[in-house]
Each structure stands twice: as C-alpha cells, then as structure tokens.
N, C-alpha and C positions, 0 to 999 in steps of 0.2 A: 265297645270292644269286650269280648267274653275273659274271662281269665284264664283260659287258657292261651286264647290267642296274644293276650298280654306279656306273656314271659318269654315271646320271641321280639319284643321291643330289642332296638340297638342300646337305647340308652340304657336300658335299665343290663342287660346283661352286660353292657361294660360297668356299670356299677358293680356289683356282683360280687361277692367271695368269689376269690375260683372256686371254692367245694360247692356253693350256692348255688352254681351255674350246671343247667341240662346240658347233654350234647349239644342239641341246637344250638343255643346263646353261645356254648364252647366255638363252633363254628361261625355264627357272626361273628364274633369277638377276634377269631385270627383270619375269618374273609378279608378284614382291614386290612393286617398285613401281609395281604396276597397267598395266604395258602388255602390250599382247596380244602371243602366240607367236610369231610372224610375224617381230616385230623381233629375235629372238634370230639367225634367219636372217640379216637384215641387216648386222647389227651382226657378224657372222664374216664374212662376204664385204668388208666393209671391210675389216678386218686381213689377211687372207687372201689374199683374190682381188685385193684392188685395193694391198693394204699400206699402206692407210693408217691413220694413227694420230692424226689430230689430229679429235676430234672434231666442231669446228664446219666442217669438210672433208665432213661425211656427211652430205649434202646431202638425202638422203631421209627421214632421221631427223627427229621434232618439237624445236623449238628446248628445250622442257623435258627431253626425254631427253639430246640433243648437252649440256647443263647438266649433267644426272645424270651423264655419262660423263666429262665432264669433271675431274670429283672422284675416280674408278677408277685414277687413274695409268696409265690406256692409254697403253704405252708399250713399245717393243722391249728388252728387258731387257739390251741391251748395245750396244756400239757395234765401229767398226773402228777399232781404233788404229792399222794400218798393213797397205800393200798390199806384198810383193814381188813384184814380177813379171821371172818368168825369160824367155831366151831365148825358150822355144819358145813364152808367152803365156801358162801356165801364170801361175795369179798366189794367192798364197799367201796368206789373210788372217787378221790378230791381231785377234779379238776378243777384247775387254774386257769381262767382264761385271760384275754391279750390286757384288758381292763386291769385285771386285779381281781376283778369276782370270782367267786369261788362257787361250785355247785358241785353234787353231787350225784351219781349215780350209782345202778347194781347189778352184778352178776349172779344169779340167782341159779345152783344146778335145779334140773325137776326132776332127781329122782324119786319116784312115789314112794308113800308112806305103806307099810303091810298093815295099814289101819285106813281102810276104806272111806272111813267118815272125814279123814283129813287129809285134802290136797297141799299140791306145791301150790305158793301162790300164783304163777302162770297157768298152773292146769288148772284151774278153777276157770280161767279167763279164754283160752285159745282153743274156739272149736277145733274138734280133728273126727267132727263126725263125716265128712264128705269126704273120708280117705285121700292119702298121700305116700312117700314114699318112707311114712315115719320107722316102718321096723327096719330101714336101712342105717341106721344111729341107735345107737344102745340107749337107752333110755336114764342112764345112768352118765352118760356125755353129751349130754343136750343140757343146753340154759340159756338161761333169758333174761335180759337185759331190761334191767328199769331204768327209762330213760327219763333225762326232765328239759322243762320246754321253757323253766322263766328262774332266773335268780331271784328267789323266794316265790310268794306267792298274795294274791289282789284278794282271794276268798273269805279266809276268817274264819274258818271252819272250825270251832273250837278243840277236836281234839288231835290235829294236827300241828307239828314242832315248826312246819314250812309256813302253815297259813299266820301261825303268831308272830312268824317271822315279820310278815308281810312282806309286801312287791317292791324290791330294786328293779329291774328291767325286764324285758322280755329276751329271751335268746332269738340268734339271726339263725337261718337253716343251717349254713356252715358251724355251729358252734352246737347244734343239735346230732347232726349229722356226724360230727368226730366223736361225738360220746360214744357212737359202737366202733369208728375205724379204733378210737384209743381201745377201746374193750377187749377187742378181740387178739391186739396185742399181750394182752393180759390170762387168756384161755392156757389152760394146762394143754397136755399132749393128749392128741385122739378128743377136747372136748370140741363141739361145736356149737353156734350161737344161733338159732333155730328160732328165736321168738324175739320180737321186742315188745315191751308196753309203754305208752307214755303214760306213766305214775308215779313218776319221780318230784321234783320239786315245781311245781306251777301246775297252772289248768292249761292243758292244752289247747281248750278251743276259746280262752281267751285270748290267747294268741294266733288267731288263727293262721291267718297268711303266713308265717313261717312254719306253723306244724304242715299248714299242708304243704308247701314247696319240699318239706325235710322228706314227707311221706310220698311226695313224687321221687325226689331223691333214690331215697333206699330202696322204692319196690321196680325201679329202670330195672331193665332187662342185661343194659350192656356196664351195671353197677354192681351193687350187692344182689341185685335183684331179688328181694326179698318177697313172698308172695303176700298181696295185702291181709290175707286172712290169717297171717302169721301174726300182724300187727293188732294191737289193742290201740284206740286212746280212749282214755279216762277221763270224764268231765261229773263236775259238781251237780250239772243242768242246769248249763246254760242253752236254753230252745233255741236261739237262731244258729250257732254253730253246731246245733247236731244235724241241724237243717243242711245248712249247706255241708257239712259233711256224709250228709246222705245222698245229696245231694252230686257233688261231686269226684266222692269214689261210687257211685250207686250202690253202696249198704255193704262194698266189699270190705273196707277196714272195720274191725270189730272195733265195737264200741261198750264200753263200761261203764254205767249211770253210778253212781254214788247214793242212794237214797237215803238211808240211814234212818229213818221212822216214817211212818206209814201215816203221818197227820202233819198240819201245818203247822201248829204251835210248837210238838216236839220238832220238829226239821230245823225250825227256826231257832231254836236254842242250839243247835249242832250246826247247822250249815247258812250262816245268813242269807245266799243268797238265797232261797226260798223266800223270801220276801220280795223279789222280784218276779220270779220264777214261779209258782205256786204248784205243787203238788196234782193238781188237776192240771194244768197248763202244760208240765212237762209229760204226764202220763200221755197224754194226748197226743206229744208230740213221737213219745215211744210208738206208741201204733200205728205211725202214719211213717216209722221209718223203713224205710228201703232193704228188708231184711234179705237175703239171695236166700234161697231154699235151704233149707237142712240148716242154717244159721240162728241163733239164739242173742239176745244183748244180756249181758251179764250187768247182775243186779249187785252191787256191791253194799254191805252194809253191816258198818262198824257197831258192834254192840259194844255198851256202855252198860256200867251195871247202873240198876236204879231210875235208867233214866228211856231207855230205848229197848229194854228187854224181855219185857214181860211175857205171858202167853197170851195175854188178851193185843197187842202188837202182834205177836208172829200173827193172829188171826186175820188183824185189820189188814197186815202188806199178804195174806194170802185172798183178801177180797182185793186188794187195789190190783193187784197183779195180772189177775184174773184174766186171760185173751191175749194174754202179750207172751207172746213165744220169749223164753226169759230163762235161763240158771239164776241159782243165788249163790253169791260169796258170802257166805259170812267170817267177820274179822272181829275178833274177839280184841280190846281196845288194844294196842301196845301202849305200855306207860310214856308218857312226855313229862320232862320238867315243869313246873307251874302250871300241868290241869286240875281243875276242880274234879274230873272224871276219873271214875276208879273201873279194875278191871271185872268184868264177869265172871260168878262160877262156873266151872266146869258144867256143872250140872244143870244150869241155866242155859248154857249154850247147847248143848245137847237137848235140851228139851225146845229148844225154840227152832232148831233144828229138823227133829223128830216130827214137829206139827206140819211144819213147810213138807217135806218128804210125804209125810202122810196124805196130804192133800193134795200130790202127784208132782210136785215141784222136783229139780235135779238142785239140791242144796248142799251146800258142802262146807267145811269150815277149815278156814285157809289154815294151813301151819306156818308157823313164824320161822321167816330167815333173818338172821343177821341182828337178830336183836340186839345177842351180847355186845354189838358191834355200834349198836345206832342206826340200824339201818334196813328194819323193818318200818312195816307199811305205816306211815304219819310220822316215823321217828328222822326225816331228812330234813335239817336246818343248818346255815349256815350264817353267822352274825357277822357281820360285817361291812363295809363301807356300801351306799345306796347311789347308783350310778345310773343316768338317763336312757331312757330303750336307744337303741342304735336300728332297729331292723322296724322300720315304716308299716304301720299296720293298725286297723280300727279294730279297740280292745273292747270290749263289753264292760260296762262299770262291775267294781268288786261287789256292787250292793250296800 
C-alpha cells in the first residue's frame, strides 16, 4: 500500500488527533456515525482554516453532530506558557504540551535590512523567484514562523543549545500543526504569517511521518493552505529523508541542508552525523533532488571562528558546490552556554562571504533575530523531563 493510499485507513484515522486528520479520514471517522462525506470537509476548515475548536462555534454543522464532537476532546493539544519578545519583535513562544513538554518556537518579522549583504533569516531561505502575489503584504507585515518538529533533538551537532539537549520525543503532526494555529493568535494587527520553516527544535526528517503528514496538513487547500514553496524543512543530511522528501512533495517543499564545513573531518567535529552520512554521499544526494525550475536548495552554514572559517574553506565549499543550483546562508555562530565555539569576526564573515559571491554564488549572511531573547538560530533548548515518542514512526539513528 503506497502512503498515501495509507492515511485513508479506517483504523488509523480514528486513531488520529482530530488536528492530525485530512478531510478524507475527517469523513471516514463521521461515515461511522451516519453523516455524509461532505462534513468531513467541514469540520477541517473549522480547525484549520478558521482555528476554531469549540464546537457549538460551527455554526454550519447540525446541532446532533456539534454534540458528537463535543465528546472528541477537539482541542489544540497544548497551550503558550509564555511570550518573549525581543527587541527587534521577534517574539519567542513556550509551548506547553498535553505531556508536560515543553518546546519552543518563532515568529520572526522579514523586514529587510538597508544593508544588502544581511537578510532576514527567512529570506535567505524562501525562494520568491518564480513570482507571487508578494507586493500585495507590506513587506514590513509578513513573518515567518520557526517551527520545530521533536522535543529536543537525536543530532549532536555541537554548536547547537537543542542538539546538547538531546532527544525526549518526537512531536505527533497535531502538536506540529498548532505551533502556527497557536502563532498566528499571537500576530499584531495588519501582520501576516507568509512563511514557515521547520528549524526550530529537532531534525525534521528524522521524524519523518509526522513532518510530512504536518506538511500535508498545512499546504490543504480547504486549510491554511499554505503554498509548499512557502515552506522550508531543514535537515542535518540525513540522505534517505531528503529522498523521500523529494520524493513525495516532488522538490516542491524547500529544503535546507546544514553543511557547515566543506570536509569530513571538520563536519564531523560540528555535526556527527557525517559519520554516517559523508559529505560525498549527501552531495550526491543534493543533485539528484527533484528541484522544480527557478528553485535553489539553501545551503546553510554556521561559521565558527577558528574552526570552519577560513578562506582556504570558503574555497573548498565553492568547489564542493560546484553544479548544484544552491544559495548560501551564512550564520555567523550565536553564542550557546557550555560551547567550546566562539564567534566569528566580522571581517572574517565578510570575507568568506565576498569569495562565495565572487565565484557567482547568491550568499548572504543571516541577521540575528531574537538573540537578546534565546531564540536565534541554535539558541532553542528546553531542559526538562524525557518522555517516550507518542507518534509511530521509523527514526533514522542520531549517529
């Protein structure tokens, strides 16, 4: 049975969160108790489209079903325990979920910097070269939502606050899925939420079955309907989930490699899995992905001073890169409690910068949101009790 044809199983959509569940499964699930197909429709664009959760709110619904649902625990399976919000607006949020864990994510505005050489960290990420309806939103009210996909993180990636964490559980799609309905409760007036990324706390495509059910979720039509090209996920490289993620949206969800040195030995002091994975294995894998036209995979990569910065590196990632339709992030370190890694010069990022440009690359070097806050790029962690995955799904080892 393909996986798609899988998530129209009876058993498994009555398993389900309701937020978890397609229209279809919506529909099975109240076939049972004699109502037509139709309302399965419905009854999603309520949670979805309008976020609403209180049944006798669903106005369109018969007062006997708004009763049936009422007994479902339709319900956002967690809450916000607390907003920080930094300087620049950036505002940072503790959800709480049904468990007790706690995770977090980001609202991030994009308005551009009048210094060319530094993006938001989304526009570094979210092609908008194949045109849209973007000059209808100020550019100034649009932001984008750093989502996360696991209570902590299985990676290790050393200059990461989530990977030292390590991995309590994986999130189910329902509990992925409310990080934007909760978010967008949170949006000032006139702003709109235009972008998601998963690069918040976890690797995404180690979790895969739930990122991708979350990303069926949110890109429905009769949902948020988000367009997949709006969406980033972020992975370490791990090769079989870019696969099947290429695989499965056919190269329509942007994707965002992590590479972080342009050799095995450095990689591997930064991102262990490269020990699995290797540098040649994933490159490999980049150019056999499923790119749609005018589309780029963003090349993410944390400089560290000392250790991943040099000019003779920006050299080597401008030969490795070489063929592969590619931007580059660069991410000048943010500080974490207890790394060994310190931050880059200015002048060092700029010049490793200047050599990728030169050599025809689109390279840009992310500006920091939410620092003051915790809650720039590596700085998401959350200590606290370790509790077993809930949401069924073959993980890729941490390495």
């Amino acid at each position: 049975m393909s996986r798609a044809s899988s998530e129209l199983d009876p058993s498994l959509a009555a398993r389900l969160h309701p937020l978890a569940r397609l229209p279809a499964e919506w529909a099975t699930v109240l076939a049972r108790l004699g109502e037509p197909s139709y309302r399965g429709q419905q009854v999603f664009r309520w949670l979805h489209a309008r976020g609403v959760f209180d049944p006798a709110a669903m106005t369109d619904l018969s007062r006997n079903l708004r009763g049936t649902l009422a007994g479902m625990d339709i319900e956002v399976p967690g809450r916000v325990a607390s907003v920080h919000r930094s300087q620049d607006d950036t505002r940072k949020l503790l959800v709480e979920l049904a468990d007790g864990a706690r995770i977090e994510c980001v609202l991030i505005p994009m308005g551009r910097d009048p210094n060319a050489d530094e993006v938001d960290a989304d526009a570094a990420v979210i092609d908008d070269e194949d045109g849209d309806d973007e000059v209808l939103v100020p550019s100034n009210r649009r932001t984008t939502l750093c989502v996360s996909t696991q209570y902590g993180c299985a990676m290790g990636c050393t200059f990461c606050a989530s990977g030292k964490m390590g991995l309590g559980r994986g999130l189910d799609p329902a509990e992925i899925v409310q990080q934007v309905l909760l978010a967008r409760r949170q949006l000032g007036a006139g702003e709109v939420l235009r972008n998601l990324v998963f690069m918040g706390m976890g690797e995404p495509l180690h979790h895969y079955d739930a990122t991708a059910r979350a990303l069926r979720l949110l890109t429905h039509p009769d949902g948020l309907g988000f367009s997949p090209r709006r969406i980033t996920v972020s992975t370490v490289g791990l090769v079989p989930g870019i696969r099947r993620l290429g695989e499965d949206f056919a190269g329509k969800v942007g994707l965002a490699v992590s590479i972080h040195a342009p050799d095995d030995a450095t990689r591997e002091r930064l991102v262990p899995i490269n020990r699995r994975y290797p540098i040649a294995e994933l490159m490999a894998c980049l150019r056999a992905y499923p790119l749609p036209r005018r589309r780029r995979i963003t090349v993410e990569y944390t400089l560290v001073a000392g250790v991943n910065d040099s000019a003779g590196q920006a050299q080597e990632l401008i030969r490795l890169l070489r063929g592969i339709r590619v931007k580059v992030n660069l991410i000048p370190m943010n500080p974490i409690p207890g790394s060994p890694w310190g931050v880059p010069a200015d002048a060092r990022v700029a010049e490793f910068r200047d050599l990728l440009v030169r050599a025809g690359y689109s390279a840009f070097v992310r500006r920091r949101h939410g620092d003051d806050v915790a809650g720039a790029c590596g700085q998401l962690a959350i200590h606290g009790r370790s509790v077993v995955a809930a949401w069924p799904s073959k993980q890729e080892p941490g390495g």
